[in-house]
Backbone as CSV, one residue per row, in Angstrom:
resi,resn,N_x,N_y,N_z,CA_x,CA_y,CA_z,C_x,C_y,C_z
1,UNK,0.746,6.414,2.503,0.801,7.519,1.560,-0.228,8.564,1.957
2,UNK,0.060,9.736,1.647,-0.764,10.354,1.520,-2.158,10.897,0.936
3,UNK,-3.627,11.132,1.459,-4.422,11.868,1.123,-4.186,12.545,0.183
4,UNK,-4.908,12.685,-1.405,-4.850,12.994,-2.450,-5.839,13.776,-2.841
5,UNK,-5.730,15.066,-2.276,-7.483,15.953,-2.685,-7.095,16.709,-4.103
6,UNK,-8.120,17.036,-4.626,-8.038,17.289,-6.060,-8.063,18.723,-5.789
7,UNK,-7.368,19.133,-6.677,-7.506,20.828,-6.857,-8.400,21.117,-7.560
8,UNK,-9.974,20.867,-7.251,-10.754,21.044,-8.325,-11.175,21.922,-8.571
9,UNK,-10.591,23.401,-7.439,-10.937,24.569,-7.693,-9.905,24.722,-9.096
10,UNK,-9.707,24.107,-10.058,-8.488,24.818,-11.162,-9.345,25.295,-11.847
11,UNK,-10.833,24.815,-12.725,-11.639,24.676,-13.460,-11.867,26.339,-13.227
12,UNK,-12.626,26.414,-12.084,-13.265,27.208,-11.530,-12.124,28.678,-11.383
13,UNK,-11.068,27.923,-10.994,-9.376,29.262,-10.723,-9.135,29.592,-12.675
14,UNK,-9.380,28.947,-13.264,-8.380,29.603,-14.378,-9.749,29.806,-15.580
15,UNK,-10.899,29.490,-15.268,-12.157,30.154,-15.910,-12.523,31.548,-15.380
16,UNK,-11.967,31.812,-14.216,-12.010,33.224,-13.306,-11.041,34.306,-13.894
17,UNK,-10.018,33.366,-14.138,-8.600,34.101,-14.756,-8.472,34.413,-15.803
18,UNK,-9.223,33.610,-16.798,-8.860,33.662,-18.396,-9.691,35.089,-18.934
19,UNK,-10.360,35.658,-18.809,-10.842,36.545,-19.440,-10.167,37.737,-18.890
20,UNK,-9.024,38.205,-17.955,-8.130,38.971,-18.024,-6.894,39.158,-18.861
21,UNK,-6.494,40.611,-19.069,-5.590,40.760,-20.678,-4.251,39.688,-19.524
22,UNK,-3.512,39.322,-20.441,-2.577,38.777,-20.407,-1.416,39.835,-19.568
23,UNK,-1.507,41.011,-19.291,-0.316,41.975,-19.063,-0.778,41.390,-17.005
24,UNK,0.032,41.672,-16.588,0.203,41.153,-14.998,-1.076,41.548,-14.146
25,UNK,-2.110,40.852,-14.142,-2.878,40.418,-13.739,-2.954,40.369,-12.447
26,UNK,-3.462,40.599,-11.319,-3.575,40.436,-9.698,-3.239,39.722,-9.284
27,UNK,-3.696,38.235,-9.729,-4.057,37.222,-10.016,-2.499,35.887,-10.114
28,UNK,-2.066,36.991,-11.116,-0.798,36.280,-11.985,0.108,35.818,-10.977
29,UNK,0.621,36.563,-9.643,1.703,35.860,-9.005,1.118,33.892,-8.314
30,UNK,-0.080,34.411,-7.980,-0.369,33.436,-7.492,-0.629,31.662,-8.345
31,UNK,-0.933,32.190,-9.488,-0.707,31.566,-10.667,0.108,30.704,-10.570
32,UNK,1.301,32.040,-10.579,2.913,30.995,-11.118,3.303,30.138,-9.955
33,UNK,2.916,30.947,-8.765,2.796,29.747,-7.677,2.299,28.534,-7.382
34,UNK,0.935,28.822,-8.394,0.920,27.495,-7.999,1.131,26.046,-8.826
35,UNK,1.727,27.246,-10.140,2.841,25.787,-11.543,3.952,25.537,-10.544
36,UNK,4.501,26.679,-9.715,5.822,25.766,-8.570,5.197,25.028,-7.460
37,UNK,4.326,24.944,-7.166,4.072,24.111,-5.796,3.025,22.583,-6.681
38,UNK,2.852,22.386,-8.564,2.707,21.674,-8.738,3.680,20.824,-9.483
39,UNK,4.559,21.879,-9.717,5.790,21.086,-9.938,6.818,20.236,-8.618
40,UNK,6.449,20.931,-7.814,7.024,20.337,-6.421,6.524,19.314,-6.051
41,UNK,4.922,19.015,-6.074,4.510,17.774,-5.964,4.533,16.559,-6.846
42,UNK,4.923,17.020,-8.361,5.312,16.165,-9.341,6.837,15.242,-8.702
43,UNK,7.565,16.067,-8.604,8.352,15.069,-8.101,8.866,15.049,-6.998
44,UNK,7.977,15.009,-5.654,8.012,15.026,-4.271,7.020,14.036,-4.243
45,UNK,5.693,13.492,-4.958,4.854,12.699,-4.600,5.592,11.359,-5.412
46,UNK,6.277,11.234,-6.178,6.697,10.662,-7.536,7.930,9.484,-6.473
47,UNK,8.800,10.628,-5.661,9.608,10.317,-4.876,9.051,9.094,-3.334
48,UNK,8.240,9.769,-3.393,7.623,8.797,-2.419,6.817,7.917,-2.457
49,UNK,6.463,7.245,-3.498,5.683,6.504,-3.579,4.400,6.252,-4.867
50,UNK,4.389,7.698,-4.910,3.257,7.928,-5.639,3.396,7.732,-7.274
51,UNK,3.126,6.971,-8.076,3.418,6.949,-9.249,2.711,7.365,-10.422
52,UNK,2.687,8.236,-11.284,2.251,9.089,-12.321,2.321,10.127,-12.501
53,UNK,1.645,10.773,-13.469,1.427,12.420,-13.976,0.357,13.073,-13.639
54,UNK,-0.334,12.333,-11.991,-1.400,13.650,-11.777,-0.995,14.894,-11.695
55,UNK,-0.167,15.288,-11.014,0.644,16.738,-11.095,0.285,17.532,-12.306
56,UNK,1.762,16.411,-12.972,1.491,17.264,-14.428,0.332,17.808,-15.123
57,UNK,-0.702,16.279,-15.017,-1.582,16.437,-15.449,-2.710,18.152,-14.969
58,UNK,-2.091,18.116,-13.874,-3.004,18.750,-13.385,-2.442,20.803,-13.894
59,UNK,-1.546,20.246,-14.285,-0.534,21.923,-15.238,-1.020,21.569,-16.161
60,UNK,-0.999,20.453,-16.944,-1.914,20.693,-18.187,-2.801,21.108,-18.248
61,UNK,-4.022,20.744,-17.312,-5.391,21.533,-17.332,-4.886,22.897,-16.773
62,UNK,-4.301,23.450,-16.311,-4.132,24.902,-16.023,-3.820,25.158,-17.186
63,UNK,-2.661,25.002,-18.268,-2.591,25.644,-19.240,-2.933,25.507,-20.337
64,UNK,-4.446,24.432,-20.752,-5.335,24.774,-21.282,-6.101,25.507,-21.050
65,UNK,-6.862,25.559,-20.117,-7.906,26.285,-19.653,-7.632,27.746,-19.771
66,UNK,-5.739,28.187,-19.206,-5.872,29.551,-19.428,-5.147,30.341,-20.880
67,UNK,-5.051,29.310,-21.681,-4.324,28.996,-22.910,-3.687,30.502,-23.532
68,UNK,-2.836,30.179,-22.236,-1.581,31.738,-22.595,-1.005,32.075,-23.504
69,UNK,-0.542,32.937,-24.149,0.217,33.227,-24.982,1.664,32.589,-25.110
70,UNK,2.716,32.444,-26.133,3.652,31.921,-25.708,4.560,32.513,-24.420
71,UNK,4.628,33.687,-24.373,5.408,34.067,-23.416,4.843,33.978,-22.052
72,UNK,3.715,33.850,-21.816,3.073,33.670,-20.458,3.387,31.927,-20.401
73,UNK,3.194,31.397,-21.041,2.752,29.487,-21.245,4.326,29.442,-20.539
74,UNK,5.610,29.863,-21.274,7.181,30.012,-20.993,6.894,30.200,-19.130
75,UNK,6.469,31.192,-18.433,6.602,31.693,-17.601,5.690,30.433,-16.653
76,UNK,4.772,29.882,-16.697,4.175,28.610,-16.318,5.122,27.427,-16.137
77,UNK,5.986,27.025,-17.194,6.751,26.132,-17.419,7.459,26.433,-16.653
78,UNK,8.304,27.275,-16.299,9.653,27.786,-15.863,9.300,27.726,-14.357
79,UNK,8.062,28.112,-13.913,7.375,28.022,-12.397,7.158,26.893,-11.893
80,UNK,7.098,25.913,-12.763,6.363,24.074,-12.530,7.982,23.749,-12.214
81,UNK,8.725,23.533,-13.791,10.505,23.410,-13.832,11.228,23.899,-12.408
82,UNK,11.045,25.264,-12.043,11.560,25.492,-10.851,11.145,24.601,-9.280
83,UNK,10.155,24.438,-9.669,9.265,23.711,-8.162,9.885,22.439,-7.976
84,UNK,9.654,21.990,-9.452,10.131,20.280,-10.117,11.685,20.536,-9.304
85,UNK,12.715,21.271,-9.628,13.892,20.987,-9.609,14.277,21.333,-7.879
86,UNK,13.736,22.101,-7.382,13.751,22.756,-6.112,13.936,21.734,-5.041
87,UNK,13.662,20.057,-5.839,13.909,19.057,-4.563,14.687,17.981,-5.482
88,UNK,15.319,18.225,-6.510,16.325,17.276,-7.215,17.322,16.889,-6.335
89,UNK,17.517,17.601,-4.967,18.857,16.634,-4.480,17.799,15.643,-3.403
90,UNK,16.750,15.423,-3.332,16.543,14.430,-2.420,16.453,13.406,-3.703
91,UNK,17.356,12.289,-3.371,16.752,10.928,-3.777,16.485,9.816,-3.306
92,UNK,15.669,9.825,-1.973,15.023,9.329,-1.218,13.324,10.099,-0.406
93,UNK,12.793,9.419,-0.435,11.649,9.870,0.174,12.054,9.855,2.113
94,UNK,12.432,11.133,2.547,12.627,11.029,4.149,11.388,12.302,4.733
95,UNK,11.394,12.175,5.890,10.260,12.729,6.695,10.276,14.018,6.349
96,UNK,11.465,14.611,6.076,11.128,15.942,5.723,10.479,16.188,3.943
97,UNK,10.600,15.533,3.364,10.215,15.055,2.312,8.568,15.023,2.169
98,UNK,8.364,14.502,3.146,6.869,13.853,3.656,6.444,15.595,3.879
99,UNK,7.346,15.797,5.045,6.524,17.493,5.176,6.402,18.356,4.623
100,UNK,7.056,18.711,3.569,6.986,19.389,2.473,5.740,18.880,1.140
101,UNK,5.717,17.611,1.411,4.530,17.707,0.612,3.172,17.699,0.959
102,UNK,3.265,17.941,2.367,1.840,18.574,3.005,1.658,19.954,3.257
103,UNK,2.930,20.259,3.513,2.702,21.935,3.082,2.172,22.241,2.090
104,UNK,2.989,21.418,0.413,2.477,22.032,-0.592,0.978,21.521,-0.974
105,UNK,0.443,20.635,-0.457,-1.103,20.097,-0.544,-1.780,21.323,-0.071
106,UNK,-1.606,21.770,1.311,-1.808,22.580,2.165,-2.162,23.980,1.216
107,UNK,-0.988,24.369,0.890,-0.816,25.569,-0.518,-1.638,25.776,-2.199
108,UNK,-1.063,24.733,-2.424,-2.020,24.381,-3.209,-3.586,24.574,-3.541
109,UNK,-3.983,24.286,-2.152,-5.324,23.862,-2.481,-6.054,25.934,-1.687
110,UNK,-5.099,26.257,-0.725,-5.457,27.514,-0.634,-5.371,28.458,-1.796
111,UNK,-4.354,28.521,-2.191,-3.776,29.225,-3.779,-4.994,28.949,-4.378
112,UNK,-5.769,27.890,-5.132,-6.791,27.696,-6.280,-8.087,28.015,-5.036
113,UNK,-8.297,27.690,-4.302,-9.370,28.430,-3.627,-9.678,30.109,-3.157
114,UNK,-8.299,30.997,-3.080,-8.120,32.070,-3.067,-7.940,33.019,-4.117
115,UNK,-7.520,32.634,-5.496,-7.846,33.061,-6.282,-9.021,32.575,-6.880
116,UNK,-9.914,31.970,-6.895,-10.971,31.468,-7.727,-11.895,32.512,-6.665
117,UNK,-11.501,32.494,-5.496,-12.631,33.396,-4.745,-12.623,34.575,-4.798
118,UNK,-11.887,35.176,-5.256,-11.491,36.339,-5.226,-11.332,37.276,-6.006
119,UNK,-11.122,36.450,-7.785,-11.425,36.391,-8.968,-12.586,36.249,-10.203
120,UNK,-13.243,35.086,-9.350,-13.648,34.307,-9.896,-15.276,35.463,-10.296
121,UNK,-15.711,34.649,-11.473,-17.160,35.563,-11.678,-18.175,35.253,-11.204
């Protein structure tokens, strides 16, 4: 299985973020990117081996921390949902499977390090 690094820049990414108005933000695309590339690992890591809700878990702490309005929170969901569904026809864990979820580790962890740096106070 794979190496499991924590996105622990989120703390740090969505304490950077939260004190901007809610209207589209610099910030914001990269955001929703990265509820789809943690929805992608929800059930791309899930698929292979990996069993639980760190993923999720880990959208939950994003959308506490940046505790959006309903229509932004909608737009989070819909970004995770899309990522989540974006690999519903594999139902097997195969190599390409495998590579895609090192890309999105890969992504991931640039996304919360690039906005927290860039953002951040």
């Amino acid at each position: 299985m794979m190496r499991v690094p924590v996105f622990g820049l989120f703390a740090a990414l969505a304490l950077a973020a939260a004190p901007a108005a809610a209207a589209e933000a610099p910030f914001e695309p990269g955001l929703m990117r990265l509820a789809e590339v943690l929805g992608s690992l929800h059930y791309l890591r899930n698929l292979c081996g990996e069993r639980g809700d760190q993923w999720r878990a880990e959208m939950e702490k994003l959308l506490q921390t940046e505790n959006p309005d309903p229509a932004r929170r909608a737009r989070f969901i819909a970004s995770f949902n899309r990522g989540y569904r974006s690999f519903s026809g594999y139902t097997r864990c195969t190599p390409s499977a495998t590579e895609a979820i090192d890309r999105y580790m890969k992504e991931g962890e640039t996304l919360s390090r690039d906005i927290a740096s860039r953002y951040g106070n």
